[in-house]
PDB file as gemmi writes it, atoms N, CA and C in Angstrom:
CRYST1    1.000    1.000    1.000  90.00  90.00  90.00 P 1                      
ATOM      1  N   UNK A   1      15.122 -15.598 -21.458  1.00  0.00           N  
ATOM      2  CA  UNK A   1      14.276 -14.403 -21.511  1.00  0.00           C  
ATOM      3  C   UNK A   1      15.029 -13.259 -22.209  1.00  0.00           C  
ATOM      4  N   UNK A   2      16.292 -13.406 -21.979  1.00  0.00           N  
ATOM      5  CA  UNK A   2      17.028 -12.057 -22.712  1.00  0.00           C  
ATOM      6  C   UNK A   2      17.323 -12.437 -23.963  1.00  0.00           C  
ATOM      7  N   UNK A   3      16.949 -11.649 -24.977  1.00  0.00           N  
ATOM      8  CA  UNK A   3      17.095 -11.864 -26.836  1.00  0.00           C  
ATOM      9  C   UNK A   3      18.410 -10.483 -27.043  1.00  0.00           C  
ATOM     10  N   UNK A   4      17.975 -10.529 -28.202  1.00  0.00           N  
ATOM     11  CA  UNK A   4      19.063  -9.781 -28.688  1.00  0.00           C  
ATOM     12  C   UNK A   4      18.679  -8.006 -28.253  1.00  0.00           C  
ATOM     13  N   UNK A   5      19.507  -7.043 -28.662  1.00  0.00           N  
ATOM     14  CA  UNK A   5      19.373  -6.205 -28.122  1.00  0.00           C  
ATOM     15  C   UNK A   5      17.800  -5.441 -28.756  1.00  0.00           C  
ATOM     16  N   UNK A   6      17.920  -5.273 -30.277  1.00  0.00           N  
ATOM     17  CA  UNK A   6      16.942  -4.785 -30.876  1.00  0.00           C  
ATOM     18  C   UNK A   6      15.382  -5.582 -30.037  1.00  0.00           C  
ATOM     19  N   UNK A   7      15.192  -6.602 -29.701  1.00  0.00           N  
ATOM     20  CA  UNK A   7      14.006  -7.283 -28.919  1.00  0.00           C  
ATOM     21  C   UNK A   7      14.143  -6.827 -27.170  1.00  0.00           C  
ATOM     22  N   UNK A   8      15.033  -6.532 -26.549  1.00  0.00           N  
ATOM     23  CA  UNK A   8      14.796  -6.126 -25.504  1.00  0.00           C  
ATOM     24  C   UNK A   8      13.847  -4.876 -25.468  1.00  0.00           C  
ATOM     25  N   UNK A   9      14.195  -4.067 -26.089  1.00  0.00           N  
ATOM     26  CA  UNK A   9      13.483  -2.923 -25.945  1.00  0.00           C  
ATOM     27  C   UNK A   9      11.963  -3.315 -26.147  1.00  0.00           C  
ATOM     28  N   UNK A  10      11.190  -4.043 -26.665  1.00  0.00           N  
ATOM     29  CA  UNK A  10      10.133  -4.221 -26.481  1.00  0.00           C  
ATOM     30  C   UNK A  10       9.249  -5.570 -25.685  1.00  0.00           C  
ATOM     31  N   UNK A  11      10.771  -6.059 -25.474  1.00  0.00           N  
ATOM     32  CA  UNK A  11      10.151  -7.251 -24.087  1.00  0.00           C  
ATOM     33  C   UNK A  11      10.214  -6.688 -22.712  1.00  0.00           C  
ATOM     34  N   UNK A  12      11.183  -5.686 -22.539  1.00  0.00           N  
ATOM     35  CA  UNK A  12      11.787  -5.399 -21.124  1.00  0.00           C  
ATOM     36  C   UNK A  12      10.568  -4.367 -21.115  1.00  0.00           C  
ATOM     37  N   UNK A  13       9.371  -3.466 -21.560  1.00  0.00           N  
ATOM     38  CA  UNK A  13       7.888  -2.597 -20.451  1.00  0.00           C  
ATOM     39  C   UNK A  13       7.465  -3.711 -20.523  1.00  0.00           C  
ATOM     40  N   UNK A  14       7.426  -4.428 -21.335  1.00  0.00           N  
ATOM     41  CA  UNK A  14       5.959  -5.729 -20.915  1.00  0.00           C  
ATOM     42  C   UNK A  14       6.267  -6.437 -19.645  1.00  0.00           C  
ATOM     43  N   UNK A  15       7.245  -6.592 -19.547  1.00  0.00           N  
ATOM     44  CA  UNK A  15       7.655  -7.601 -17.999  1.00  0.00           C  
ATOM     45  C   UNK A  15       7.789  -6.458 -16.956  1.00  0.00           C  
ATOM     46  N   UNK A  16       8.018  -5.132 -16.920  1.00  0.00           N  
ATOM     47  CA  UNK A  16       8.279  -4.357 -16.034  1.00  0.00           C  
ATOM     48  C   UNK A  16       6.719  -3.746 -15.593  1.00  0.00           C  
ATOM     49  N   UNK A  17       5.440  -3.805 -17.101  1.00  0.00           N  
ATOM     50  CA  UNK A  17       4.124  -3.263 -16.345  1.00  0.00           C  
ATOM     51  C   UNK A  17       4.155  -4.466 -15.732  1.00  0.00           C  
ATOM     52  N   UNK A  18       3.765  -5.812 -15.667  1.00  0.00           N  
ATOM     53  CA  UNK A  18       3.609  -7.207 -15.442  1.00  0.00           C  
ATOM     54  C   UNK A  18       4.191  -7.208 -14.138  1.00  0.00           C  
ATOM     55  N   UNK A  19       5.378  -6.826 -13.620  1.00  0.00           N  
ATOM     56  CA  UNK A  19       5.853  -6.900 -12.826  1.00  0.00           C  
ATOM     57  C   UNK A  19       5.241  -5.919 -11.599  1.00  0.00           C  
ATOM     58  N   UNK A  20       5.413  -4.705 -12.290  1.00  0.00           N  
ATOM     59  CA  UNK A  20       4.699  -3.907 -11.117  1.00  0.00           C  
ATOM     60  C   UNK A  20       3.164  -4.150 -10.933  1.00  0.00           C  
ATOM     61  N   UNK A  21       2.221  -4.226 -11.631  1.00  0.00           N  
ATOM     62  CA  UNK A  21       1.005  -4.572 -11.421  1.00  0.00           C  
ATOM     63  C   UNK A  21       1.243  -5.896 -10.109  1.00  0.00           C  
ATOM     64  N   UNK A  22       2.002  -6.967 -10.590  1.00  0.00           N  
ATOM     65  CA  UNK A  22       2.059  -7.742  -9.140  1.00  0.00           C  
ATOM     66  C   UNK A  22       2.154  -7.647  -7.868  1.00  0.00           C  
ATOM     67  N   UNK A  23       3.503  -6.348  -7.884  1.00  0.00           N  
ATOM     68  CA  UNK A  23       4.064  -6.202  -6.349  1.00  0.00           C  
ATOM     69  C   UNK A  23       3.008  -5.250  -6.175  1.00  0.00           C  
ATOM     70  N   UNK A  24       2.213  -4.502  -7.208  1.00  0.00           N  
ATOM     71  CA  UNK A  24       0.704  -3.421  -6.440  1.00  0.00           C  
ATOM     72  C   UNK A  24       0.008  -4.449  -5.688  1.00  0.00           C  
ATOM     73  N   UNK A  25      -0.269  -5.457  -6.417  1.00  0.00           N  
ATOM     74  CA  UNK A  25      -1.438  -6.514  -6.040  1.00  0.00           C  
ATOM     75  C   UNK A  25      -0.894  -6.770  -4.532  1.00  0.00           C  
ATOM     76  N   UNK A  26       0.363  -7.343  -4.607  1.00  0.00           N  
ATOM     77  CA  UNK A  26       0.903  -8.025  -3.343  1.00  0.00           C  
ATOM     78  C   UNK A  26       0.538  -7.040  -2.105  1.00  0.00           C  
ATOM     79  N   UNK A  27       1.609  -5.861  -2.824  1.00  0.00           N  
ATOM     80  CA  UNK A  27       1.683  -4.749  -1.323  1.00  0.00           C  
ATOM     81  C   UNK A  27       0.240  -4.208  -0.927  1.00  0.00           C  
ATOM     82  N   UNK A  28      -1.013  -4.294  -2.169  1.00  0.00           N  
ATOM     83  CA  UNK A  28      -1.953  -4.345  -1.265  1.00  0.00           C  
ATOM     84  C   UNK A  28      -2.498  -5.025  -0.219  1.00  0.00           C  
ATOM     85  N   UNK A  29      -2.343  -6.706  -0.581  1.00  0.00           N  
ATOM     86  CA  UNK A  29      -2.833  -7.522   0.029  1.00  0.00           C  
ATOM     87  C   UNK A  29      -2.572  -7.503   1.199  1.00  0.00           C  
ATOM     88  N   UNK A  30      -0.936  -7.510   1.383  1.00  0.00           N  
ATOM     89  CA  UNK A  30      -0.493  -7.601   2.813  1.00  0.00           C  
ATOM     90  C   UNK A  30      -0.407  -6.635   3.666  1.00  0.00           C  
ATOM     91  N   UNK A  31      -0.913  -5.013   3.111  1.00  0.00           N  
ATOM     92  CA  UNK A  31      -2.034  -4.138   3.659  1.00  0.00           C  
ATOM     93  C   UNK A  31      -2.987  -4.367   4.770  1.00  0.00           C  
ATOM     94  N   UNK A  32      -3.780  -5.313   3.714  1.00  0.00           N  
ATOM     95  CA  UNK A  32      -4.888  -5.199   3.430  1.00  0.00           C  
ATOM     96  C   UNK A  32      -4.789  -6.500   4.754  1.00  0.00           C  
ATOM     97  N   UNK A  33      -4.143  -7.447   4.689  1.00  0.00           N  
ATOM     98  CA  UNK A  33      -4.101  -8.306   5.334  1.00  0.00           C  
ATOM     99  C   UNK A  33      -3.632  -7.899   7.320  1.00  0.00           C  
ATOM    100  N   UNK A  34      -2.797  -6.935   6.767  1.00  0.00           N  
ATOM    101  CA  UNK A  34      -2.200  -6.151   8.207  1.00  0.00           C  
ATOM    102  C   UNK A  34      -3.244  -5.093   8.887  1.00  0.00           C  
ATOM    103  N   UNK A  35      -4.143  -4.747   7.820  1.00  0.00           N  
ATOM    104  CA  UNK A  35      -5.220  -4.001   8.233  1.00  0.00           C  
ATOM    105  C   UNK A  35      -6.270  -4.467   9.217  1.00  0.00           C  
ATOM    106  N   UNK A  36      -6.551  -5.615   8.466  1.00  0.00           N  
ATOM    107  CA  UNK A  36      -7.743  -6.782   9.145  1.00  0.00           C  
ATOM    108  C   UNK A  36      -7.105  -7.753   9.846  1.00  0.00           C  
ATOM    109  N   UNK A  37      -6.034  -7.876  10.523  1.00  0.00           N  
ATOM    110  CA  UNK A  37      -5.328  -8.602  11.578  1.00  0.00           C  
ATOM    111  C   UNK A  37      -4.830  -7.794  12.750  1.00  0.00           C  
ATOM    112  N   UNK A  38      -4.982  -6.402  12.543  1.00  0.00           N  
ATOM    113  CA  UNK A  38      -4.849  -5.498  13.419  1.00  0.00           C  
ATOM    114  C   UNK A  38      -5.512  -5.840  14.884  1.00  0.00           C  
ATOM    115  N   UNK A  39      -5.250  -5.683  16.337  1.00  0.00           N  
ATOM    116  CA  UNK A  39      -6.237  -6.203  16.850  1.00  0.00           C  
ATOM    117  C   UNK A  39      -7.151  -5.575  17.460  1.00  0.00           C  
ATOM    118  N   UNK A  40      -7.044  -3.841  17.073  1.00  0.00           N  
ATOM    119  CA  UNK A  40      -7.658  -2.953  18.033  1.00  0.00           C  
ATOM    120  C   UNK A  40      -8.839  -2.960  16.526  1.00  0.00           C  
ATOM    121  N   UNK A  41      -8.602  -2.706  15.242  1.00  0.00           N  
ATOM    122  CA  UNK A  41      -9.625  -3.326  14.222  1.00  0.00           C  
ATOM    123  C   UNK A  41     -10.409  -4.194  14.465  1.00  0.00           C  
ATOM    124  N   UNK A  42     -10.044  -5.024  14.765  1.00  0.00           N  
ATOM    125  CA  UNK A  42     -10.824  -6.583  15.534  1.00  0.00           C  
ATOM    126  C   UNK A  42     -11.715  -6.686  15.830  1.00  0.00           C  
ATOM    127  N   UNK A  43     -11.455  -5.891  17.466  1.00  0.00           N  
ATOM    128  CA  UNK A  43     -12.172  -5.638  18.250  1.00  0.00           C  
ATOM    129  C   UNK A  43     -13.218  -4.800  17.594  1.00  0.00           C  
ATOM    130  N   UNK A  44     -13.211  -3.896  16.963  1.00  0.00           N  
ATOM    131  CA  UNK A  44     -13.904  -2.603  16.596  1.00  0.00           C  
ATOM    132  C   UNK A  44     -15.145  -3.768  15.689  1.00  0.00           C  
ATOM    133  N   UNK A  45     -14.741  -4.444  15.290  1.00  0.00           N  
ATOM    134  CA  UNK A  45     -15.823  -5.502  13.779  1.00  0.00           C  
ATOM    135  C   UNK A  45     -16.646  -5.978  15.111  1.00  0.00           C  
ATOM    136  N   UNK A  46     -15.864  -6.903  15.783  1.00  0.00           N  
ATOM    137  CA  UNK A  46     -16.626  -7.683  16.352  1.00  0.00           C  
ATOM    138  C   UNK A  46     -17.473  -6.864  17.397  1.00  0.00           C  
ATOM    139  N   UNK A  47     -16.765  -6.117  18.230  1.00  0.00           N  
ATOM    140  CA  UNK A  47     -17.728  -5.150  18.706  1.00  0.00           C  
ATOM    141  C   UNK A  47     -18.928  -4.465  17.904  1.00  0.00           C  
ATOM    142  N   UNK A  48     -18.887  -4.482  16.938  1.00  0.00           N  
ATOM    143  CA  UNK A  48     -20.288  -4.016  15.969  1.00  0.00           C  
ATOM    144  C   UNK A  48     -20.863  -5.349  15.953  1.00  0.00           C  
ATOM    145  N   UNK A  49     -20.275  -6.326  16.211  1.00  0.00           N  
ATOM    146  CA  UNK A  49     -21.562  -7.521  15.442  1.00  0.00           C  
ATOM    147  C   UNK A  49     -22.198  -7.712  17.293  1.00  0.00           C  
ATOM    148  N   UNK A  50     -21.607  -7.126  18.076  1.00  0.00           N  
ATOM    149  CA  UNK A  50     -22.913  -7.477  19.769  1.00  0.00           C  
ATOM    150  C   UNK A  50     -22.364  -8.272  20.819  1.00  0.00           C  
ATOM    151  N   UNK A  51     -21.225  -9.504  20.110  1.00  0.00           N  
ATOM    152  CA  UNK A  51     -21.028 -10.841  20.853  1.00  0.00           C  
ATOM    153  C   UNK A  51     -19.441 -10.507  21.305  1.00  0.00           C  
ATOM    154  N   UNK A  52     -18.971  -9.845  21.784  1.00  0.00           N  
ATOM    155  CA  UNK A  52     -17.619  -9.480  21.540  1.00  0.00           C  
ATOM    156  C   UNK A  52     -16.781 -10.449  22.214  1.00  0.00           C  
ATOM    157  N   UNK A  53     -17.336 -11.055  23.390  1.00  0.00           N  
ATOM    158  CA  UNK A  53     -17.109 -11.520  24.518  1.00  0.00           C  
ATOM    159  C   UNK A  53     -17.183 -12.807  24.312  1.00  0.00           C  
ATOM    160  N   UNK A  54     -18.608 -13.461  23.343  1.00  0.00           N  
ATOM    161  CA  UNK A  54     -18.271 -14.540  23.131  1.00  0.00           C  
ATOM    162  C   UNK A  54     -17.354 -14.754  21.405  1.00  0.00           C  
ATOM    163  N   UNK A  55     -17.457 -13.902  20.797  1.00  0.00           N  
ATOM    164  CA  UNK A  55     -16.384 -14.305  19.926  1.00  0.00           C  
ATOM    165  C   UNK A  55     -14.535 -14.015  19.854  1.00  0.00           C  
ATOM    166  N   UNK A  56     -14.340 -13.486  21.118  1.00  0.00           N  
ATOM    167  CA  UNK A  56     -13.232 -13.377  21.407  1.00  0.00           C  
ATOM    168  C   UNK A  56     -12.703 -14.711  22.403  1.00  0.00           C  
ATOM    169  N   UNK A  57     -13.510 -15.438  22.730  1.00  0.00           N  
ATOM    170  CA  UNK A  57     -13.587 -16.598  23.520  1.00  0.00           C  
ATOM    171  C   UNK A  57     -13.108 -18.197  21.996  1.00  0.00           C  
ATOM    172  N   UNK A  58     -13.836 -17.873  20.945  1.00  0.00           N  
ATOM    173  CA  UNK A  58     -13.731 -18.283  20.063  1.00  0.00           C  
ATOM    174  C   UNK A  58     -12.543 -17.853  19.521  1.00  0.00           C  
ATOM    175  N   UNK A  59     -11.900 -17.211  19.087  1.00  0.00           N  
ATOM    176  CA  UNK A  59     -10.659 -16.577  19.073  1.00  0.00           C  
ATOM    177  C   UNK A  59      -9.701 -17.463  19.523  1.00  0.00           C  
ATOM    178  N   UNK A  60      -9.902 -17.273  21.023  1.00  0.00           N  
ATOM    179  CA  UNK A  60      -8.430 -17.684  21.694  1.00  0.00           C  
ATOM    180  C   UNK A  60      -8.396 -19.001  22.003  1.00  0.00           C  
TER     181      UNK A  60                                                      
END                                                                             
């Protein structure tokens, strides 16, 4: 991956946007993932859908 010096300079933003666009993607996900695994969240969904009681039974 590493070329000569004159080519770094225009390989090394392309791999660094590339790079950060990923770890955005990632650190959202596992957000996003910590968000909706939360368990007082949980409760709050399933409590809107009525059955709380029986889908927390399903759950465990």
């Amino acid at each position: 991956m590493v070329r000569s010096s004159s080519d770094r300079g225009l390989v090394l933003p392309a791999i660094n946007r590339g790079f950060g666009l990923r770890v955005k993607y990632l650190y959202t996900s596992i957000l996003l993932f910590g968000y909706f695994s939360s368990p007082p969240l949980l409760e709050f969904v399933l409590g809107l859908r009525g059955n709380f009681e029986y889908d927390q039974d399903l759950l465990t």
